[in-house]
Steps between C-alpha positions, in 0.01 A plus 500: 500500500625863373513798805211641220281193555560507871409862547194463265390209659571719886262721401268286423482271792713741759251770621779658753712476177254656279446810765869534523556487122255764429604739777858518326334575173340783636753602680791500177247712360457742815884524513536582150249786514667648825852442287337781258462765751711803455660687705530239757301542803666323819171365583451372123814363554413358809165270434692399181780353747203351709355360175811362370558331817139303505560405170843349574387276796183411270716399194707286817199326581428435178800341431503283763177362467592427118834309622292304748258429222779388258641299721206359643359407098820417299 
C-alpha cells in the first residue's frame, strides 16, 4: 500500500484523522493569506506564528497515525 492509499483510505475510515486533515487545510490557507499582509503587523505576525505552530503538531499527528497505519497494513 502507497502513503496516497493510506491517507485516502485515513480519511475515510479515521474520523480524528479526517478532523485533523482538514484543520491543516484550512489552516495552509489562513497562513498564506496572513503571509500577504503588508506592512507587517506584530500581531499579524503573531497568530500566523500561532497558526503555523497548530499546523505543525497536526501534520505530526498525521504522520504518525499514517506510519502506524503502514505498518499495521503492509
Amino acid at each position: 500500500m502507497t502513503r496516497e492509499e493510506a491517507i485516502q483510505k485515513l480519511l475515510e475510515t479515521d474520523e480524528e484523522f479526517k478532523q485533523w486533515y482538514e484543520e491543516h487545510k484550512e489552516l495552509e490557507w489562513k497562513v498564506l493569506k496572513l503571509e500577504k499582509h503588508f506592512p507587517p503587523d506584530p500581531e499579524v505576525e503573531a497568530e500566523e506564528e500561532r497558526l503555523k505552530r497548530r499546523k505543525l503538531y497536526l501534520k505530526d499527528m498525521m504522520e504518525l497515525r499514517i506510519k502506524e497505519f503502514l505498518s499495521k497494513n503492509s
